[in-house]
Backbone as CSV, one residue per row, in Angstrom:
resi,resn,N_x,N_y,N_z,CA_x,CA_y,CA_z,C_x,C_y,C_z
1,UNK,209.545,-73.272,-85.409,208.415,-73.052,-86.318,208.432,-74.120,-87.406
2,UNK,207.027,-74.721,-87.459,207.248,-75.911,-88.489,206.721,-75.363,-89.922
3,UNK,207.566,-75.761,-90.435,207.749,-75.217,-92.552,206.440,-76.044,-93.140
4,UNK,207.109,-77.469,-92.974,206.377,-78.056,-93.765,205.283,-79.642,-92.518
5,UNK,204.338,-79.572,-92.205,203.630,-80.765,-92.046,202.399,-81.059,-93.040
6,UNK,202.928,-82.887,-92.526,201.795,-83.643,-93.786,201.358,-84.580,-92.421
7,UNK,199.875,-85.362,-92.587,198.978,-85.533,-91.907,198.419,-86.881,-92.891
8,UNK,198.545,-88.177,-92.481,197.636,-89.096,-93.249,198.041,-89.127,-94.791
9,UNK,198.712,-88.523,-95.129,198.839,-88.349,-96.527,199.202,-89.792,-96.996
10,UNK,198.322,-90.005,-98.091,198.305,-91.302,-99.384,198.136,-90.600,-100.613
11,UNK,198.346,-91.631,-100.689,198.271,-91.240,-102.819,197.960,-92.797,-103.522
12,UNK,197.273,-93.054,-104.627,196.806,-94.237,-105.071,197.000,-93.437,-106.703
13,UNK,197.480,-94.091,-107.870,197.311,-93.951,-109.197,196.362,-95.187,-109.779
14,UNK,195.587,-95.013,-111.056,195.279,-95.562,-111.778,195.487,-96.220,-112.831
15,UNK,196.204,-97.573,-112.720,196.981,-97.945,-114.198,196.000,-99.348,-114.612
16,UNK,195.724,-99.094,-115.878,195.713,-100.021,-116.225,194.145,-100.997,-115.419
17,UNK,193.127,-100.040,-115.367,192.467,-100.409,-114.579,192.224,-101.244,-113.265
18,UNK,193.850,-100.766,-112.885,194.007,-101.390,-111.527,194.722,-100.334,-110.601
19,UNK,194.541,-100.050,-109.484,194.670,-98.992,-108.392,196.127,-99.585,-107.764
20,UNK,197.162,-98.350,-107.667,198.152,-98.560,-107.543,198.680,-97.494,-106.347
21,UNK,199.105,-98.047,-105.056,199.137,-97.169,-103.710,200.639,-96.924,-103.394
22,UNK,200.510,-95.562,-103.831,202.569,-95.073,-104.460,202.257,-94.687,-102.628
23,UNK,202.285,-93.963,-102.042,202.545,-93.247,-100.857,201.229,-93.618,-99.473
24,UNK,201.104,-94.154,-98.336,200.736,-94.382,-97.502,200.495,-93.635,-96.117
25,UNK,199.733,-93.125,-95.671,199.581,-92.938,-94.436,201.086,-91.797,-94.143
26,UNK,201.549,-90.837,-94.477,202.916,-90.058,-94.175,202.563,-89.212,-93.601
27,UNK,202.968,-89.050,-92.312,203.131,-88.287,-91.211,204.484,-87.673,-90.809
28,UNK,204.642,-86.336,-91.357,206.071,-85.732,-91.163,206.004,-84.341,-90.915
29,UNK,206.568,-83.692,-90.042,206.588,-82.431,-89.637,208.465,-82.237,-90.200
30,UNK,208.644,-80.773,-90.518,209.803,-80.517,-91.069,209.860,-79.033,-90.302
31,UNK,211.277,-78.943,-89.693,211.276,-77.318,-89.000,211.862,-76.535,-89.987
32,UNK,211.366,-75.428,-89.632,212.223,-73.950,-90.577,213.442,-73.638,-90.991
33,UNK,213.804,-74.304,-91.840,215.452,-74.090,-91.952,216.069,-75.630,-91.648
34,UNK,215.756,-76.549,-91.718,216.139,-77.777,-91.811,216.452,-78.230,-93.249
35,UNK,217.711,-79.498,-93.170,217.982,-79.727,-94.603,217.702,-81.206,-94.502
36,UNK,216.665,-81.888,-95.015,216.422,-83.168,-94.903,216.553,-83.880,-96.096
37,UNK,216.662,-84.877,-96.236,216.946,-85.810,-97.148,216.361,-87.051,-96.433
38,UNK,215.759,-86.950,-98.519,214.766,-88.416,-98.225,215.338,-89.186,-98.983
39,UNK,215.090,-90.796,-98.594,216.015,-92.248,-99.373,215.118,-93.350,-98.825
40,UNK,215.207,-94.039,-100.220,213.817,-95.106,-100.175,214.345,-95.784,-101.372
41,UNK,214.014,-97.087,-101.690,214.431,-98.050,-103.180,213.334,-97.487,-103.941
42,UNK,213.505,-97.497,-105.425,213.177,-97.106,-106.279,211.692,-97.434,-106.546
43,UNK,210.339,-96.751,-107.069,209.566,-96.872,-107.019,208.421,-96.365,-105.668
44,UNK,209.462,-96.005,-104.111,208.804,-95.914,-103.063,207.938,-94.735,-103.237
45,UNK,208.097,-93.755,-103.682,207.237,-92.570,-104.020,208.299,-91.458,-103.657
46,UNK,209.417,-91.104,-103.577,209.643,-89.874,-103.230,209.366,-89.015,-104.073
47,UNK,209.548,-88.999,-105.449,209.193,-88.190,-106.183,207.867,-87.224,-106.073
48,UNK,206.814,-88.526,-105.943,205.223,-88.279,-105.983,205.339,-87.305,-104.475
49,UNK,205.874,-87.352,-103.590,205.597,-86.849,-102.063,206.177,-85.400,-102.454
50,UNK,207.530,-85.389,-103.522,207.902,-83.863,-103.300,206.976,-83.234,-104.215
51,UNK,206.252,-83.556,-105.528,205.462,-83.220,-106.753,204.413,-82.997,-105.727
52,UNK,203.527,-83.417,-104.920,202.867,-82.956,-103.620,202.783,-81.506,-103.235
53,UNK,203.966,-81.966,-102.852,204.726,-80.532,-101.802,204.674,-79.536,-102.513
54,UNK,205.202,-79.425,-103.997,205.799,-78.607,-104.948,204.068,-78.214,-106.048
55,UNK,202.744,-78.588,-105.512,201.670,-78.505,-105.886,201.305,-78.605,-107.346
56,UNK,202.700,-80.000,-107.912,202.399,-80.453,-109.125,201.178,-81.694,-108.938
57,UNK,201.191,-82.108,-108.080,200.260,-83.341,-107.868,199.154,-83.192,-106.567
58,UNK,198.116,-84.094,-106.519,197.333,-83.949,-105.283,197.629,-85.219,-104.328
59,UNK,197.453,-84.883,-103.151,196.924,-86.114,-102.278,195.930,-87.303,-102.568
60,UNK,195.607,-88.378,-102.722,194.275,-88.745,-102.402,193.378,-88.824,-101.441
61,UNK,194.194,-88.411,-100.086,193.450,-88.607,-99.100,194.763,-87.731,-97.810
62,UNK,194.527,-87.163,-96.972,195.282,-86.763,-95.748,195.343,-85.193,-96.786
63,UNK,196.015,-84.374,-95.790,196.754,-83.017,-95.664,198.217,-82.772,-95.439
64,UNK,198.717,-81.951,-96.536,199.555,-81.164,-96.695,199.460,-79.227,-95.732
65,UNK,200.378,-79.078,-95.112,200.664,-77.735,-94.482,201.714,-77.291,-94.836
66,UNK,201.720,-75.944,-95.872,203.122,-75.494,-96.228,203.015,-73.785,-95.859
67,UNK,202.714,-73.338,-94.127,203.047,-72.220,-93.937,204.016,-71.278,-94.839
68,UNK,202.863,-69.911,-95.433,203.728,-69.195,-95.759,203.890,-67.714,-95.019
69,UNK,205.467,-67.790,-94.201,205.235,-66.578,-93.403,205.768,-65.081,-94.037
70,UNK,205.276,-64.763,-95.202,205.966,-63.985,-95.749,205.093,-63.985,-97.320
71,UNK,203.985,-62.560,-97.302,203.124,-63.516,-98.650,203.791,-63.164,-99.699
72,UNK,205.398,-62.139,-99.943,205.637,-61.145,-100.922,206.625,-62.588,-101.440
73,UNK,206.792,-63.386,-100.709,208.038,-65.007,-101.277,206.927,-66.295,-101.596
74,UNK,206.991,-66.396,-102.453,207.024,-67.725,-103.050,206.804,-68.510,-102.288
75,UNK,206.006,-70.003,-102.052,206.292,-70.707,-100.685,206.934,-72.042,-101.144
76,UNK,207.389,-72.330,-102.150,208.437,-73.363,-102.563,208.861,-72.976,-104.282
77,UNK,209.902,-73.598,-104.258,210.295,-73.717,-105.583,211.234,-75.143,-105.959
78,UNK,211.398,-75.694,-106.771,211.723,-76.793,-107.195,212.416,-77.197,-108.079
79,UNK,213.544,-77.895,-107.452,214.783,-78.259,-108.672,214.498,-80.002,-109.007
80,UNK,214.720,-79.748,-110.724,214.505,-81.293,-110.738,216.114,-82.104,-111.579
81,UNK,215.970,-83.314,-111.146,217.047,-84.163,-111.741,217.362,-83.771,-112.886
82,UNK,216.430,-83.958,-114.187,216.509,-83.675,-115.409,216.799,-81.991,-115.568
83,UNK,217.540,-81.408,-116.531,217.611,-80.593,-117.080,216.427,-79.238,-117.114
84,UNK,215.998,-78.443,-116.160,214.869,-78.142,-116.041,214.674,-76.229,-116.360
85,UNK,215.879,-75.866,-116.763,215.923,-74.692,-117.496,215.700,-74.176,-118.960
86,UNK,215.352,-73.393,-118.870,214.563,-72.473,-120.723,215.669,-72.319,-121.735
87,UNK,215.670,-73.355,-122.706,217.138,-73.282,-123.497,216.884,-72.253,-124.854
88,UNK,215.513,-71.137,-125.049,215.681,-69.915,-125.214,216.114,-68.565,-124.466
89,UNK,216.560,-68.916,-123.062,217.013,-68.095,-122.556,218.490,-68.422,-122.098
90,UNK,219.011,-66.761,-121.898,220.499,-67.246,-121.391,221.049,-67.511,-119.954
91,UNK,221.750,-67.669,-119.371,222.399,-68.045,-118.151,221.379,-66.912,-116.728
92,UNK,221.496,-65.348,-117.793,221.272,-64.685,-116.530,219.797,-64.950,-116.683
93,UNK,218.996,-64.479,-117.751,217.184,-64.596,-117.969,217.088,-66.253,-117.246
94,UNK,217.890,-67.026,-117.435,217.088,-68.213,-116.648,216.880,-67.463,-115.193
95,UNK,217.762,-67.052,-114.366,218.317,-67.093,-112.928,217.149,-66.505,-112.901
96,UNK,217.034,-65.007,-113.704,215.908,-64.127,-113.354,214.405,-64.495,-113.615
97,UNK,214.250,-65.611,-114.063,212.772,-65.851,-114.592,212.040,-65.600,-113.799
98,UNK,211.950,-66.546,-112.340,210.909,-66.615,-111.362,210.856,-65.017,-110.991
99,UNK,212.339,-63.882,-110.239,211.792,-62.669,-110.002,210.607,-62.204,-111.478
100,UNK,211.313,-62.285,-112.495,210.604,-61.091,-113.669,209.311,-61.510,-113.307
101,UNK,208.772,-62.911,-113.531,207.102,-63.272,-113.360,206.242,-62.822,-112.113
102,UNK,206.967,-62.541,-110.809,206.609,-61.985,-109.510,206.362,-60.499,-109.980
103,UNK,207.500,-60.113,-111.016,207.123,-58.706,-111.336,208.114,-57.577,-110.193
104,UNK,209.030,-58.117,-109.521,209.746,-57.698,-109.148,210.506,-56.305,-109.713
105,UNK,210.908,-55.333,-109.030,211.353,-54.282,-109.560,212.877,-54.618,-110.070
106,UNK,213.114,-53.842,-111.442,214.465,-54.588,-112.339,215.061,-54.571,-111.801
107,UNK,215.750,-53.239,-110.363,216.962,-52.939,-110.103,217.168,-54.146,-108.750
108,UNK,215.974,-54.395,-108.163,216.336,-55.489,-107.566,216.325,-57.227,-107.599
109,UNK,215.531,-57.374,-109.081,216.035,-58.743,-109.759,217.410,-58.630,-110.033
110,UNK,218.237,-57.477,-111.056,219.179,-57.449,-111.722,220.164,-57.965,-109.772
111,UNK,220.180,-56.621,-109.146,221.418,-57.439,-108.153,220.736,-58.882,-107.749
112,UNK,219.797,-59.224,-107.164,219.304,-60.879,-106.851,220.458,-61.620,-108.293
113,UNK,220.242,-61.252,-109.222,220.232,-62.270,-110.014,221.939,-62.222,-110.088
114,UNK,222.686,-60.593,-110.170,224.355,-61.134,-110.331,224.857,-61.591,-108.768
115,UNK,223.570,-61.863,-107.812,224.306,-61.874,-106.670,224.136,-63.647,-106.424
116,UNK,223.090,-64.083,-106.666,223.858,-65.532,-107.402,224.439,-66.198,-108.182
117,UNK,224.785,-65.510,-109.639,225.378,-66.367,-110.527,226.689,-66.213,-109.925
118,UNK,226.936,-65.188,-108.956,228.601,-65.195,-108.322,228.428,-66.145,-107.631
119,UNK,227.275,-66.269,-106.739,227.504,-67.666,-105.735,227.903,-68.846,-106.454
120,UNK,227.446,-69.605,-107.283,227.473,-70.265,-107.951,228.339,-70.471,-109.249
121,UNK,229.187,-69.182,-109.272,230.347,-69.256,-110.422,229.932,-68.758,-111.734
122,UNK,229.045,-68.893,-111.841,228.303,-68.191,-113.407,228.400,-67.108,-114.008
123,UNK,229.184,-65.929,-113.247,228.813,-64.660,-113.892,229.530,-64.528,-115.220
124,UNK,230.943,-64.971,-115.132,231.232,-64.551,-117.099,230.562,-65.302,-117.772
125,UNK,229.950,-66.182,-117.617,229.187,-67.212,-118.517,227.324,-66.212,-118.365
126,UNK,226.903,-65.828,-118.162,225.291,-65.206,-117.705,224.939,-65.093,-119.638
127,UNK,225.939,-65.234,-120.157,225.165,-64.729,-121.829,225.358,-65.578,-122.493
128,UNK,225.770,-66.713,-122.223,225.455,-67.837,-122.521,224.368,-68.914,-122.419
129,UNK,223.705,-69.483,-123.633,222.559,-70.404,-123.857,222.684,-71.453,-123.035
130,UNK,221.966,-72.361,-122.748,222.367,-73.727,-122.009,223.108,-74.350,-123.116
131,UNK,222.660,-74.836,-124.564,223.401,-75.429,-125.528,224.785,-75.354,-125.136
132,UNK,225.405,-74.679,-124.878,226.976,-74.117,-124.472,227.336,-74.522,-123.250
133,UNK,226.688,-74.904,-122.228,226.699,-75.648,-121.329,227.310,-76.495,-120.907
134,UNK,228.106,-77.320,-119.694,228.013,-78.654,-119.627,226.875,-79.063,-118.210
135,UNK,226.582,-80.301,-118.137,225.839,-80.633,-117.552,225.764,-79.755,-116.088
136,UNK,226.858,-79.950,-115.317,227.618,-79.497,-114.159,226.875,-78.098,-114.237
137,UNK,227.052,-76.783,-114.686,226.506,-75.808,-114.847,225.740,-75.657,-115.587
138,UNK,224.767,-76.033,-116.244,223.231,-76.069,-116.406,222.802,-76.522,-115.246
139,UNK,223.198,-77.613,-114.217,222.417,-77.643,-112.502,222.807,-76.150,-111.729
140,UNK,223.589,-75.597,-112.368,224.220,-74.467,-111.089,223.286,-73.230,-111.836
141,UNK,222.978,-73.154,-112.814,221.497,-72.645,-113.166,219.993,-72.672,-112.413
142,UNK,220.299,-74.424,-112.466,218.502,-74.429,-111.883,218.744,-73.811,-110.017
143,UNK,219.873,-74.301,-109.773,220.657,-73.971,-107.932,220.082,-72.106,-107.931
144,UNK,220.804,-71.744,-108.651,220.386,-69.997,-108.791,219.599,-69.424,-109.275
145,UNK,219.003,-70.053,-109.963,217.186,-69.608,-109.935,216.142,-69.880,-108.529
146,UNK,216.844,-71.081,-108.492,215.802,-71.604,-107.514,215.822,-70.520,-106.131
147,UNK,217.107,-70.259,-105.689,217.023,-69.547,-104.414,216.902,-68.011,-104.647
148,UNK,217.429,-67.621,-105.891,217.005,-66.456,-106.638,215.370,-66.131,-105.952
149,UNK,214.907,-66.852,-106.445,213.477,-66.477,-106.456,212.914,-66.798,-105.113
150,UNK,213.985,-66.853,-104.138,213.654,-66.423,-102.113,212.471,-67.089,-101.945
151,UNK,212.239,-68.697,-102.022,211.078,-69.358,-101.772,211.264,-69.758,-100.719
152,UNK,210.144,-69.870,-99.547,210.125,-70.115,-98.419,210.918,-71.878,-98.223
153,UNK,210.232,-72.558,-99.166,210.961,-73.942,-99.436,211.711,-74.817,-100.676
154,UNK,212.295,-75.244,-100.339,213.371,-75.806,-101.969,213.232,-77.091,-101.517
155,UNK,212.663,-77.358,-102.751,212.508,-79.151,-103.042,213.240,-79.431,-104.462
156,UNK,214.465,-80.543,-104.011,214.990,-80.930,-104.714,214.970,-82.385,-105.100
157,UNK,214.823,-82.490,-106.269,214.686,-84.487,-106.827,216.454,-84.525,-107.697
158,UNK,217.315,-85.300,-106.990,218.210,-85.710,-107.538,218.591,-84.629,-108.284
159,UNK,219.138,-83.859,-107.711,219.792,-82.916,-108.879,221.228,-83.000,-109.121
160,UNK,221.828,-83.763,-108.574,223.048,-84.081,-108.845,223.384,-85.623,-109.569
161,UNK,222.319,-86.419,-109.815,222.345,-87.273,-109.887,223.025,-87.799,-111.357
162,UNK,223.002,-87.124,-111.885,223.676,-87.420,-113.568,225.024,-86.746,-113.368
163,UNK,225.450,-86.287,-112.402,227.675,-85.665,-112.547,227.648,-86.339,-112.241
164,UNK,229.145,-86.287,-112.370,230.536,-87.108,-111.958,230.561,-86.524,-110.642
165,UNK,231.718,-87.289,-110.252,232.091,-87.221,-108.870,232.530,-86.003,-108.724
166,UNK,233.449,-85.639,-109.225,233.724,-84.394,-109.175,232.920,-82.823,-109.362
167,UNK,232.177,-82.781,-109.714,231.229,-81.819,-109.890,230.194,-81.940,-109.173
168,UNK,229.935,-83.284,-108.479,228.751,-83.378,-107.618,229.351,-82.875,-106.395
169,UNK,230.364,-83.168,-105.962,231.270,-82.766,-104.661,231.059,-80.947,-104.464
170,UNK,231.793,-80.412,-105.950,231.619,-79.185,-106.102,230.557,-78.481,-105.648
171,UNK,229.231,-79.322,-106.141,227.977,-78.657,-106.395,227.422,-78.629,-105.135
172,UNK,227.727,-80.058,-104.353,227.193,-80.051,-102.835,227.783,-79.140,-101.824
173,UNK,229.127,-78.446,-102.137,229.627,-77.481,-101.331,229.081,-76.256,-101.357
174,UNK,228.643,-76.010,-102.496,228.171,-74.963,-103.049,226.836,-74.942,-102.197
175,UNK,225.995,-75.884,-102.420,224.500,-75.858,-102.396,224.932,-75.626,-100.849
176,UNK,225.751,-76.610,-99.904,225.557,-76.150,-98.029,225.721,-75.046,-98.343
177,UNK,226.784,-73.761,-98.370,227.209,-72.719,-98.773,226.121,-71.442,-98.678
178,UNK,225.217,-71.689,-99.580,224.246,-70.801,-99.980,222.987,-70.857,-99.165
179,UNK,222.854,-72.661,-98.553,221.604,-72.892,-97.980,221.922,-72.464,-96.145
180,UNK,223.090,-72.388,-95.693,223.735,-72.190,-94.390,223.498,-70.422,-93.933
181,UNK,223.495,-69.656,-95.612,223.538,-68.166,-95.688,222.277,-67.585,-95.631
182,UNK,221.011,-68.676,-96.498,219.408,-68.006,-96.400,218.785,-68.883,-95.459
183,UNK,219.105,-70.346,-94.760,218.337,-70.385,-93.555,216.770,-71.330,-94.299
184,UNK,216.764,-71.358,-95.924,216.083,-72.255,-96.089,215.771,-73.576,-96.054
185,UNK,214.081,-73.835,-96.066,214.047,-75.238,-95.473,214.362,-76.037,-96.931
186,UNK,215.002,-77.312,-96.760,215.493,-78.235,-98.116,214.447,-79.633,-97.914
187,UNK,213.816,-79.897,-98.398,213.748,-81.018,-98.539,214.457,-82.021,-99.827
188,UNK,215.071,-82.892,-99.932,216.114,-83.161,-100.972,216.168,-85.026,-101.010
189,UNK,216.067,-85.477,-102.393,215.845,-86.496,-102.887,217.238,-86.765,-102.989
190,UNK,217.748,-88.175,-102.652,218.666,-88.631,-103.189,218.792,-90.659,-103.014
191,UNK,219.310,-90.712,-103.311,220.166,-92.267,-103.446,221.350,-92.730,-103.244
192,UNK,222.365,-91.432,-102.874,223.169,-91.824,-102.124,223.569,-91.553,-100.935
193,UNK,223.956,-92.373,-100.233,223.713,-91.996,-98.892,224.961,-91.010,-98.393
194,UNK,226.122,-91.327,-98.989,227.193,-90.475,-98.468,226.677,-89.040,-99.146
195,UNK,225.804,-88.333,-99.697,225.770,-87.219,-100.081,224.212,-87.011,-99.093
196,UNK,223.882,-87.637,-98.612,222.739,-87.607,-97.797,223.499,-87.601,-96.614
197,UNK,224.478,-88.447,-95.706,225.297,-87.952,-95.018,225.881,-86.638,-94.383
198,UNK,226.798,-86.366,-95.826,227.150,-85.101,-96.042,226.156,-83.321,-95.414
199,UNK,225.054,-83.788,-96.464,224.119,-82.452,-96.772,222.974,-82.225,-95.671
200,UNK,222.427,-83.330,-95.011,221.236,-83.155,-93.993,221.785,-82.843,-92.827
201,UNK,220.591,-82.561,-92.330,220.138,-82.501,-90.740,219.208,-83.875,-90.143
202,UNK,218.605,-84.228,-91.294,217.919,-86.036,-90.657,217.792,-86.545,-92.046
203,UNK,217.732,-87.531,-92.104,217.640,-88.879,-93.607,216.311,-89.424,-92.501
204,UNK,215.091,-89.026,-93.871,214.100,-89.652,-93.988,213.962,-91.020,-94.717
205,UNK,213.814,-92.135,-94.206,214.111,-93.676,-94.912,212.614,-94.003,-95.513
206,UNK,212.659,-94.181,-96.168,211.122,-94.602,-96.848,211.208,-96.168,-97.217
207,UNK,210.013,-97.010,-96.859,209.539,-98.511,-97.182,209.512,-98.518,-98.908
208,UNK,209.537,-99.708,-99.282,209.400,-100.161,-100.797,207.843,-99.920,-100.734
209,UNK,207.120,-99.695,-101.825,205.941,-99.146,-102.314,204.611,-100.122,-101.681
210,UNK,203.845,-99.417,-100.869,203.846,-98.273,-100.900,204.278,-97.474,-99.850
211,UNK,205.190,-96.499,-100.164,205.394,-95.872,-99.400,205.226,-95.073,-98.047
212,UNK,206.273,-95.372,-97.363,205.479,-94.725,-95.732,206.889,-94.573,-95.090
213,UNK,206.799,-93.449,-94.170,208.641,-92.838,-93.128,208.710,-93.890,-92.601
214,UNK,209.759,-95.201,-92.522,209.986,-96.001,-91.981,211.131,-95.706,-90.961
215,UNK,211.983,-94.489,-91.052,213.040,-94.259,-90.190,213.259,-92.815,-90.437
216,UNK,213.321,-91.942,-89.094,213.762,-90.636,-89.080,215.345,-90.179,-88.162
217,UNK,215.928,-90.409,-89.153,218.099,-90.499,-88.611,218.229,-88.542,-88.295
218,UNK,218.760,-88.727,-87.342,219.044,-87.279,-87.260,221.105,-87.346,-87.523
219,UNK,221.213,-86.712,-88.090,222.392,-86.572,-88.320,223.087,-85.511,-88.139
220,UNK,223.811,-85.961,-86.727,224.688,-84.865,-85.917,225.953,-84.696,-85.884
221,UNK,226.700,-84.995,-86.648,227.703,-84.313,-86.521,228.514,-82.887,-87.454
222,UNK,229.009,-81.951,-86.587,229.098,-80.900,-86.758,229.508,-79.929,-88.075
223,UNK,228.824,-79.180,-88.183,229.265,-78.596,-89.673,230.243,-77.320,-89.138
224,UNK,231.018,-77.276,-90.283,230.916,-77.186,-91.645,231.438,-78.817,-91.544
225,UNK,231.187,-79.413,-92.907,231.655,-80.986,-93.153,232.100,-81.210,-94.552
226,UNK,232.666,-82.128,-94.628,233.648,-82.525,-95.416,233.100,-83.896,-95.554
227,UNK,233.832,-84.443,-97.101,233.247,-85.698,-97.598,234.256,-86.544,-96.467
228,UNK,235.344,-86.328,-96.549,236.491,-86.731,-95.763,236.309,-86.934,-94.037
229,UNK,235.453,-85.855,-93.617,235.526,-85.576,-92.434,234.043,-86.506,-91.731
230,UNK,232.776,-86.871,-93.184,232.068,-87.855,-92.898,232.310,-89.416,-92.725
231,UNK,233.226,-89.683,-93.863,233.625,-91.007,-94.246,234.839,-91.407,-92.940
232,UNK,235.002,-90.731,-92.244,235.963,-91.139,-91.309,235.786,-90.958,-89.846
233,UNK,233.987,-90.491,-89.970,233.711,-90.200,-88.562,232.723,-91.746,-88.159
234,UNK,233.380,-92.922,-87.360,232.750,-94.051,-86.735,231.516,-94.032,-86.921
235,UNK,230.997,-92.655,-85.957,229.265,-92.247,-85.936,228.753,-92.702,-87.187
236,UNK,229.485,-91.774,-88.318,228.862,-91.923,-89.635,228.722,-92.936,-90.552
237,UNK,229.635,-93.735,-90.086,230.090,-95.222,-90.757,229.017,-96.184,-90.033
238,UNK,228.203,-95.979,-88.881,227.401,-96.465,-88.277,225.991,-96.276,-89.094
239,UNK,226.202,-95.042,-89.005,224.454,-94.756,-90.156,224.629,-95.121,-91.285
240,UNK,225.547,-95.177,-91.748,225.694,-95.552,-93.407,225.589,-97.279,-93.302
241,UNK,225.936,-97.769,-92.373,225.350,-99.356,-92.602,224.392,-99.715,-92.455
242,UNK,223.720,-98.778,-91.207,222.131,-98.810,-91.006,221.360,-98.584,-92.110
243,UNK,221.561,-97.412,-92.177,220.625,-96.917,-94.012,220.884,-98.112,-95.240
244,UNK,222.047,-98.718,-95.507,222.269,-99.323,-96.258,221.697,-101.042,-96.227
245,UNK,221.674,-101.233,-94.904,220.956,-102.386,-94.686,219.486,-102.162,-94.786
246,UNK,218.777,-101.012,-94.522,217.350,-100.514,-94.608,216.641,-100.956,-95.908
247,UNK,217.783,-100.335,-97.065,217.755,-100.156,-98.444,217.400,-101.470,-98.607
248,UNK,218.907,-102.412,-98.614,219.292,-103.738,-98.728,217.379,-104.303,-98.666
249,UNK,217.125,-104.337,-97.689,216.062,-105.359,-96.831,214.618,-104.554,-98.115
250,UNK,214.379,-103.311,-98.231,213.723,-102.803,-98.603,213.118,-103.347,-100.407
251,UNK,214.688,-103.211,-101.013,214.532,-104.586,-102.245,214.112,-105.505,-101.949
252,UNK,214.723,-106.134,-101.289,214.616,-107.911,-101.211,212.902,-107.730,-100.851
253,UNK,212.163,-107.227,-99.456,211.714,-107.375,-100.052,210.282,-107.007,-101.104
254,UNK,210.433,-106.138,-102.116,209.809,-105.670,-102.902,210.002,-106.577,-104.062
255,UNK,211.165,-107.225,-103.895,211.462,-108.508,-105.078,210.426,-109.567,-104.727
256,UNK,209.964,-109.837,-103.469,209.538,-111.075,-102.762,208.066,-110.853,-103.408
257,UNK,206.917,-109.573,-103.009,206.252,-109.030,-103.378,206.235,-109.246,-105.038
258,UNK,207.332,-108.727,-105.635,206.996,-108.479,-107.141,206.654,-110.587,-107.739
259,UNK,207.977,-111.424,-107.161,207.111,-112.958,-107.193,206.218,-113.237,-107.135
């Protein structure tokens, strides 16, 4: 069953009284419960394609399909890079926001909500402000809201992208963990490829701007996985030069272009 298809989809902005073509012609079907990851040099549009998806932005032209089989869920919800939780509320009122606004009955937000901050490690902390925070868990906030609120799809932009190594490792175990248990579809932004490695089922490669799927990698080898167990599998050391030469070529040339 396909989650998410797009059809022709472009996008053009207006700057500066000159027309600017972020996304091209994208043709992508995504199945139910797939974890994909998209990677493209900077500027290609991923952002604009998930803000799309996530019905912050429009198309200019083509179709978006985001089957919802289930009308009582949400049909996406969305984690972003930046800091994207209510720093008048505390640990648990963030988790619970999206149920309370559905209007959900308390007794079954309240377990939804302690039944992720355990996933995610949060529960002695739930009465705590973000201020009190460190970066690392203020993301394990937006992680347990987001699936909290049982959306048919989770679109993520770099949400790990500001930790350290160590907490991003953490956070990516966590996130397979939870996403392996509800079967949701991911679509997921990143820039590095060993955590794109790691976390998918295919790495979507995107062209320098304007944007268009220049490569669809299916990435097979077997889970559960390990950073260790990627970085040392041949296969994987194969895609990671491919993708990386993609990238490579993808600057150069958008540099050539920008001359």
């Amino acid at each position: 069953m396909s989650t998410i298809v797009i059809e022709n989809l472009s996008k053009q902005f207006s700057k500066r009284n000159k027309s600017i073509e972020a996304l091209k012609d994208i043709n992508l079907t995504i199945q139910k419960g797939e974890f994909v990851c998209l990677l493209g040099p900077s500027g290609c549009g991923k952002t604009t394609l998930l803000r799309i998806l996530a019905d912050l932005d429009t198309p200019s032209s083509g179709h978006v399909s985001l089957p919802n089989t289930n009308g009582d869920k949400p049909i996406q919800s969305m984690v972003f890079q930046e800091n994207g939780i209510f720093p008048w509320l505390t640990v648990e009122e963030n988790v619970a926001f999206g149920l309370k606004m559905r209007n959900i009955q308390s007794a079954i937000v309240k377990e939804r909500t302690a039944y992720y901050l355990d996933k995610v490690g949060l529960t002695k902390f739930k009465y705590l402000y973000p201020k009190e925070l460190s970066g690392g868990m203020k993301q394990r906030v937006s992680i347990a809201r987001a699936f909290a609120n049982d959306p048919e799809i989770l679109l993520m932009d770099e949400p790990f992208a500001a930790l350290d190594e160590q907490n991003k490792f953490i956070l990516q175990e966590e996130l397979l963990q939870i996403w392996q248990e509800t079967n949701k579809t991911v679509l997921f932004i990143t820039h590095s490829i060993d955590e794109a490695l790691l976390l998918s089922d295919r790495i979507l490669l995107m062209s320098s701007q304007p944007g268009t799927i220049a490569k669809d990698i299916p990435i097979e080898i077997t889970r559960p996985r390990t950073i260790e167990k990627v970085r040392s599998d041949p296969n994987m050391t194969r895609t990671f030069l491919d993708v990386w030469e993609h990238l490579q070529s993808e600057v150069n040339h958008s540099k050539l272009l920008e001359d």
